[in-house]
Phi, psi and omega in degrees: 000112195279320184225113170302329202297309208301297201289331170263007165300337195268343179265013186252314171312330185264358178041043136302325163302335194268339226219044168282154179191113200286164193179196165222131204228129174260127115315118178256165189284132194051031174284133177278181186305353187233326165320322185265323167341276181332287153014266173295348179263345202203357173226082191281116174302157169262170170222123171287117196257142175221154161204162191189125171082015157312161185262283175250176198292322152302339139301322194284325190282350170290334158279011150272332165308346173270343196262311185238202175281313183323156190270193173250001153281341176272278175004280206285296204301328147311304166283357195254353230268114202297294177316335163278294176323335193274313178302314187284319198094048154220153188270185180274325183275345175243043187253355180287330194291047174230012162224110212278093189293146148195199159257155190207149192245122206223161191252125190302337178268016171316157156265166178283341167277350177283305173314315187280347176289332191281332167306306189298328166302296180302296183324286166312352175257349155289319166305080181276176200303327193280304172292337186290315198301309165332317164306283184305341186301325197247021194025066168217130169301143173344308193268352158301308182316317208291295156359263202303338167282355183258317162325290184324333167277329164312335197260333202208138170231052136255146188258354174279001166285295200339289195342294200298326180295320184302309197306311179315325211280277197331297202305325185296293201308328202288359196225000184088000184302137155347129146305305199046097185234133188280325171315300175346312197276298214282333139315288189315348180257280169336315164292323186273330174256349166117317202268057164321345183272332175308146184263109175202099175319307169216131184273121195239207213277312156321313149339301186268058178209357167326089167303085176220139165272032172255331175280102162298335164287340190244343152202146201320167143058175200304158151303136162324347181184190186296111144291031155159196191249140196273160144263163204304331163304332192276328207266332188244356165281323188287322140321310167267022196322144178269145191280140145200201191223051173239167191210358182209121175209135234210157178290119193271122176265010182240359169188093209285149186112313195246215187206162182257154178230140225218153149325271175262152175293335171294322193286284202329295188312322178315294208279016179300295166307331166287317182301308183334305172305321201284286188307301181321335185265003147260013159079022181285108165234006171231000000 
Protein backbone atom coordinates (compact mmCIF):
# COMPACT_ATOMS: atom_id res chain seq x y z
CA UNK A 1 0.00 0.00 0.00
CA UNK A 2 1.69 2.82 -1.67
CA UNK A 3 -0.60 5.98 -0.30
CA UNK A 4 -2.42 5.59 3.04
CA UNK A 5 -4.56 9.15 3.03
CA UNK A 6 -6.12 7.49 -0.23
CA UNK A 7 -6.74 4.52 1.34
CA UNK A 8 -8.01 5.86 4.32
CA UNK A 9 -10.77 8.39 2.32
CA UNK A 10 -12.02 5.60 0.71
CA UNK A 11 -12.50 3.46 3.85
CA UNK A 12 -14.11 6.29 5.65
CA UNK A 13 -16.36 6.26 2.21
CA UNK A 14 -16.87 2.55 2.54
CA UNK A 15 -17.82 3.29 6.36
CA UNK A 16 -15.27 0.50 7.03
CA UNK A 17 -14.01 2.57 10.21
CA UNK A 18 -16.55 2.24 11.75
CA UNK A 19 -17.53 -1.91 11.25
CA UNK A 20 -13.32 -3.07 11.66
CA UNK A 21 -13.89 -6.81 13.04
CA UNK A 22 -10.88 -8.56 13.80
CA UNK A 23 -9.85 -11.79 11.72
CA UNK A 24 -7.80 -13.32 8.82
CA UNK A 25 -8.17 -11.46 5.44
CA UNK A 26 -5.66 -12.48 2.89
CA UNK A 27 -4.01 -9.35 0.53
CA UNK A 28 -2.81 -10.24 -2.60
CA UNK A 29 -0.08 -8.49 -4.04
CA UNK A 30 -1.41 -5.62 -6.74
CA UNK A 31 -4.57 -5.66 -5.00
CA UNK A 32 -6.05 -2.06 -5.29
CA UNK A 33 -7.70 0.27 -2.29
CA UNK A 34 -11.40 -0.97 -2.48
CA UNK A 35 -10.04 -4.75 -3.30
CA UNK A 36 -8.53 -4.85 0.14
CA UNK A 37 -11.18 -2.78 1.50
CA UNK A 38 -13.52 -5.44 0.41
CA UNK A 39 -11.44 -7.94 1.51
CA UNK A 40 -10.86 -6.90 5.16
CA UNK A 41 -14.68 -6.08 5.41
CA UNK A 42 -16.27 -9.12 4.43
CA UNK A 43 -13.92 -11.99 4.06
CA UNK A 44 -12.93 -13.42 7.17
CA UNK A 45 -10.75 -16.57 6.05
CA UNK A 46 -10.86 -19.60 8.26
CA UNK A 47 -7.09 -21.35 9.75
CA UNK A 48 -6.86 -24.85 10.09
CA UNK A 49 -6.24 -25.73 13.61
CA UNK A 50 -4.91 -29.07 14.68
CA UNK A 51 -3.84 -30.51 17.96
CA UNK A 52 -2.43 -33.82 19.34
CA UNK A 53 -0.57 -35.88 22.46
CA UNK A 54 -1.22 -33.20 24.99
CA UNK A 55 -0.72 -34.14 28.28
CA UNK A 56 -2.86 -31.53 30.19
CA UNK A 57 -5.48 -28.96 29.42
CA UNK A 58 -2.39 -26.51 29.54
CA UNK A 59 -0.81 -27.73 27.09
CA UNK A 60 -3.53 -28.03 24.77
CA UNK A 61 -4.68 -24.49 25.62
CA UNK A 62 -0.92 -23.20 24.63
CA UNK A 63 -1.36 -25.10 21.14
CA UNK A 64 -4.32 -23.73 20.63
CA UNK A 65 -3.44 -20.55 21.72
CA UNK A 66 -0.98 -20.36 18.98
CA UNK A 67 -3.17 -21.02 16.43
CA UNK A 68 -6.38 -18.84 16.83
CA UNK A 69 -6.64 -15.13 18.98
CA UNK A 70 -7.65 -16.34 22.38
CA UNK A 71 -5.01 -16.49 25.05
CA UNK A 72 -4.26 -19.56 26.92
CA UNK A 73 -5.76 -18.33 30.20
CA UNK A 74 -9.01 -17.52 29.02
CA UNK A 75 -8.73 -21.20 27.24
CA UNK A 76 -7.69 -22.99 30.61
CA UNK A 77 -10.12 -21.05 32.38
CA UNK A 78 -12.96 -22.23 29.87
CA UNK A 79 -11.88 -25.72 29.91
CA UNK A 80 -11.78 -25.77 33.39
CA UNK A 81 -15.10 -24.11 33.99
CA UNK A 82 -16.51 -26.02 36.91
CA UNK A 83 -20.39 -25.33 35.80
CA UNK A 84 -19.61 -26.60 32.34
CA UNK A 85 -17.80 -29.77 33.26
CA UNK A 86 -20.77 -30.47 35.32
CA UNK A 87 -23.42 -29.88 32.84
CA UNK A 88 -21.56 -32.22 29.84
CA UNK A 89 -20.93 -35.13 32.64
CA UNK A 90 -17.19 -34.45 32.77
CA UNK A 91 -14.79 -34.02 35.75
CA UNK A 92 -11.49 -31.76 35.76
CA UNK A 93 -9.67 -35.21 35.10
CA UNK A 94 -11.37 -36.44 32.31
CA UNK A 95 -12.16 -32.94 30.06
CA UNK A 96 -8.96 -33.42 28.10
CA UNK A 97 -10.97 -36.53 26.79
CA UNK A 98 -13.73 -33.85 25.32
CA UNK A 99 -11.32 -32.61 22.99
CA UNK A 100 -11.27 -35.05 19.85
CA UNK A 101 -7.73 -34.75 18.22
CA UNK A 102 -7.66 -33.90 14.40
CA UNK A 103 -7.70 -30.66 12.29
CA UNK A 104 -10.55 -28.46 12.35
CA UNK A 105 -11.44 -24.93 10.69
CA UNK A 106 -11.87 -22.30 13.20
CA UNK A 107 -12.26 -18.37 12.76
CA UNK A 108 -8.94 -16.67 14.07
CA UNK A 109 -11.12 -14.73 16.40
CA UNK A 110 -12.75 -17.43 17.90
CA UNK A 111 -13.12 -17.12 21.84
CA UNK A 112 -12.29 -19.46 24.18
CA UNK A 113 -15.88 -20.38 25.26
CA UNK A 114 -16.57 -20.63 21.46
CA UNK A 115 -13.92 -22.99 20.81
CA UNK A 116 -14.85 -25.01 23.78
CA UNK A 117 -18.77 -25.16 22.67
CA UNK A 118 -17.48 -26.33 19.27
CA UNK A 119 -15.09 -29.21 20.87
CA UNK A 120 -17.81 -30.13 22.29
CA UNK A 121 -19.97 -30.39 19.39
CA UNK A 122 -17.44 -32.45 17.59
CA UNK A 123 -16.96 -34.75 20.57
CA UNK A 124 -20.56 -35.68 20.37
CA UNK A 125 -20.73 -35.78 16.96
CA UNK A 126 -17.72 -38.43 16.85
CA UNK A 127 -19.62 -40.37 19.48
CA UNK A 128 -21.64 -41.74 16.63
CA UNK A 129 -24.57 -44.24 17.32
CA UNK A 130 -22.17 -46.84 16.10
CA UNK A 131 -19.22 -46.14 18.82
CA UNK A 132 -21.73 -45.92 21.68
CA UNK A 133 -23.11 -49.48 20.77
CA UNK A 134 -19.81 -50.47 21.12
CA UNK A 135 -18.89 -48.62 24.23
CA UNK A 136 -21.92 -50.27 25.72
CA UNK A 137 -20.70 -53.89 24.23
CA UNK A 138 -17.99 -53.60 26.32
CA UNK A 139 -19.42 -52.06 29.35
CA UNK A 140 -17.89 -48.99 29.44
CA UNK A 141 -18.91 -45.41 29.16
CA UNK A 142 -17.49 -43.12 26.65
CA UNK A 143 -15.46 -41.26 29.06
CA UNK A 144 -14.19 -44.66 30.35
CA UNK A 145 -13.50 -46.03 26.90
CA UNK A 146 -11.35 -42.51 26.46
CA UNK A 147 -9.50 -43.30 30.22
CA UNK A 148 -8.37 -46.67 28.79
CA UNK A 149 -7.49 -45.22 24.98
CA UNK A 150 -4.84 -42.87 26.89
CA UNK A 151 -3.05 -45.64 28.40
CA UNK A 152 -2.87 -47.41 25.08
CA UNK A 153 -1.78 -44.47 23.88
CA UNK A 154 1.12 -44.07 26.34
CA UNK A 155 2.18 -47.96 25.91
CA UNK A 156 2.70 -48.33 22.08
CA UNK A 157 2.74 -45.41 19.23
CA UNK A 158 2.35 -48.41 16.39
CA UNK A 159 -1.22 -48.07 15.42
CA UNK A 160 -0.87 -51.92 14.15
CA UNK A 161 -0.53 -52.76 17.97
CA UNK A 162 -2.87 -50.50 19.98
CA UNK A 163 -5.48 -53.19 19.47
CA UNK A 164 -3.70 -56.17 20.69
CA UNK A 165 -2.32 -53.78 23.67
CA UNK A 166 -6.34 -52.68 24.69
CA UNK A 167 -6.98 -56.33 24.49
CA UNK A 168 -4.59 -57.08 27.23
CA UNK A 169 -5.92 -53.95 29.62
CA UNK A 170 -9.64 -55.49 28.79
CA UNK A 171 -8.56 -58.69 29.62
CA UNK A 172 -6.80 -57.56 32.93
CA UNK A 173 -9.80 -55.73 33.52
CA UNK A 174 -12.76 -57.44 32.94
CA UNK A 175 -11.84 -59.82 35.35
CA UNK A 176 -10.47 -57.28 38.39
CA UNK A 177 -7.21 -57.84 37.68
CA UNK A 178 -4.19 -54.80 38.65
CA UNK A 179 -4.05 -52.96 35.29
CA UNK A 180 -0.43 -52.33 36.01
CA UNK A 181 0.54 -49.74 33.24
CA UNK A 182 3.81 -48.40 33.68
CA UNK A 183 2.46 -44.59 32.04
CA UNK A 184 0.10 -44.60 34.96
CA UNK A 185 2.95 -44.68 37.43
CA UNK A 186 4.76 -42.06 35.30
CA UNK A 187 1.87 -39.72 35.60
CA UNK A 188 1.22 -40.40 38.72
CA UNK A 189 5.07 -39.23 39.50
CA UNK A 190 4.37 -36.22 37.12
CA UNK A 191 1.20 -35.16 38.96
CA UNK A 192 2.47 -35.39 42.61
CA UNK A 193 5.25 -33.50 41.75
CA UNK A 194 3.64 -30.65 39.39
CA UNK A 195 6.39 -31.29 36.84
CA UNK A 196 5.01 -32.43 33.49
CA UNK A 197 8.03 -31.63 31.52
CA UNK A 198 10.25 -34.31 33.12
CA UNK A 199 11.74 -37.12 31.58
CA UNK A 200 11.25 -40.77 32.68
CA UNK A 201 12.52 -43.22 30.45
CA UNK A 202 12.03 -46.28 33.33
CA UNK A 203 9.79 -46.86 36.20
CA UNK A 204 11.30 -48.33 39.08
CA UNK A 205 10.46 -50.55 41.83
CA UNK A 206 10.09 -47.77 44.30
CA UNK A 207 7.74 -46.08 42.12
CA UNK A 208 5.11 -48.50 42.49
CA UNK A 209 4.76 -48.06 46.04
CA UNK A 210 3.50 -44.31 44.74
CA UNK A 211 0.09 -43.27 46.71
CA UNK A 212 -1.92 -42.41 43.96
CA UNK A 213 -5.15 -43.14 42.36
CA UNK A 214 -3.62 -42.90 39.28
CA UNK A 215 -0.73 -46.15 39.87
CA UNK A 216 -2.47 -48.73 38.44
CA UNK A 217 -0.23 -51.46 40.49
CA UNK A 218 -1.73 -49.95 44.04
CA UNK A 219 -5.57 -49.91 42.64
CA UNK A 220 -7.92 -51.85 40.58
CA UNK A 221 -9.60 -50.71 37.77
CA UNK A 222 -9.30 -47.39 35.29
CA UNK A 223 -7.52 -44.07 36.76
CA UNK A 224 -10.06 -41.22 37.85
CA UNK A 225 -9.09 -39.70 34.53
CA UNK A 226 -7.05 -39.26 31.25
CA UNK A 227 -3.04 -39.61 31.34
CA UNK A 228 -2.92 -37.99 28.19
CA UNK A 229 -4.94 -37.34 25.15
CA UNK A 230 -5.46 -40.44 23.22
CA UNK A 231 -5.49 -40.54 19.59
CA UNK A 232 -8.46 -41.54 17.49
CA UNK A 233 -6.85 -44.60 16.59
CA UNK A 234 -6.05 -45.63 20.32
CA UNK A 235 -10.23 -44.57 21.29
CA UNK A 236 -11.22 -47.04 18.39
CA UNK A 237 -8.41 -49.60 19.34
CA UNK A 238 -10.34 -50.05 22.64
CA UNK A 239 -13.43 -50.38 20.77
CA UNK A 240 -12.19 -52.63 18.82
CA UNK A 241 -9.79 -54.53 21.16
CA UNK A 242 -8.33 -57.87 19.50
CA UNK A 243 -9.87 -61.14 21.22
CA UNK A 244 -6.82 -63.28 22.72
CA UNK A 245 -5.29 -64.85 25.91
CA UNK A 246 -2.69 -62.78 26.44
CA UNK A 247 -2.33 -60.80 30.24
CA UNK A 248 1.06 -59.64 29.87
CA UNK A 249 3.57 -57.78 27.55
CA UNK A 250 7.31 -55.86 27.69
CA UNK A 251 8.91 -54.11 25.01
CA UNK A 252 10.43 -56.42 22.14
CA UNK A 253 14.13 -55.33 22.12
CA UNK A 254 14.72 -57.14 18.67
CA UNK A 255 11.80 -55.19 17.24
CA UNK A 256 12.06 -51.88 18.71
CA UNK A 257 8.42 -50.10 18.68
CA UNK A 258 6.81 -52.97 19.43
CA UNK A 259 6.25 -55.42 22.20
CA UNK A 260 6.25 -59.09 23.10
CA UNK A 261 3.23 -60.67 24.50
CA UNK A 262 2.80 -63.48 26.76
CA UNK A 263 0.01 -65.85 28.38
CA UNK A 264 1.56 -66.90 31.39
CA UNK A 265 3.35 -65.19 33.84
CA UNK A 266 6.34 -67.54 33.51
CA UNK A 267 6.83 -66.73 29.64
CA UNK A 268 6.56 -62.79 30.73
CA UNK A 269 8.97 -62.90 33.37
CA UNK A 270 11.10 -64.49 30.37
CA UNK A 271 10.72 -62.19 27.77
CA UNK A 272 11.21 -59.63 31.04
CA UNK A 273 14.37 -60.69 31.82
CA UNK A 274 15.62 -59.47 28.22
CA UNK A 275 14.29 -56.22 28.45
CA UNK A 276 15.94 -55.83 31.49
CA UNK A 277 19.03 -56.97 30.32
CA UNK A 278 18.86 -54.86 27.15
CA UNK A 279 18.03 -51.27 29.23
CA UNK A 280 20.64 -52.30 31.76
CA UNK A 281 23.36 -52.26 29.12
CA UNK A 282 22.36 -49.12 28.03
CA UNK A 283 22.59 -47.59 31.03
CA UNK A 284 18.86 -46.34 31.58
CA UNK A 285 18.34 -45.69 35.15
CA UNK A 286 15.53 -43.09 35.24
Amino acid sequence: MKDIESFDVLAKQKKYTTNIKAGRYIIKKRMNNNDIINSIRSNNVPVKLSFNNQETLEDLAGRISSQIEADSISLVKAMKDTAFLKENGFTNATALGMYIPNSYEFFWNTSAEQFRERMLKEYKRFWTDARLAKAKAINMTPEQVIVMASIVQKETAKNDERARVAGVYMNRYKIGMLLQADPTVIYAIKKSTGDFDQVIKRVLYKDLELDSPYNTYKYVGLPPGLIAMPDITSIDAVLNYEKHDYYYFVADVTNFGYHKFAKTLSQHNANRQEYVKWINQQGVNR
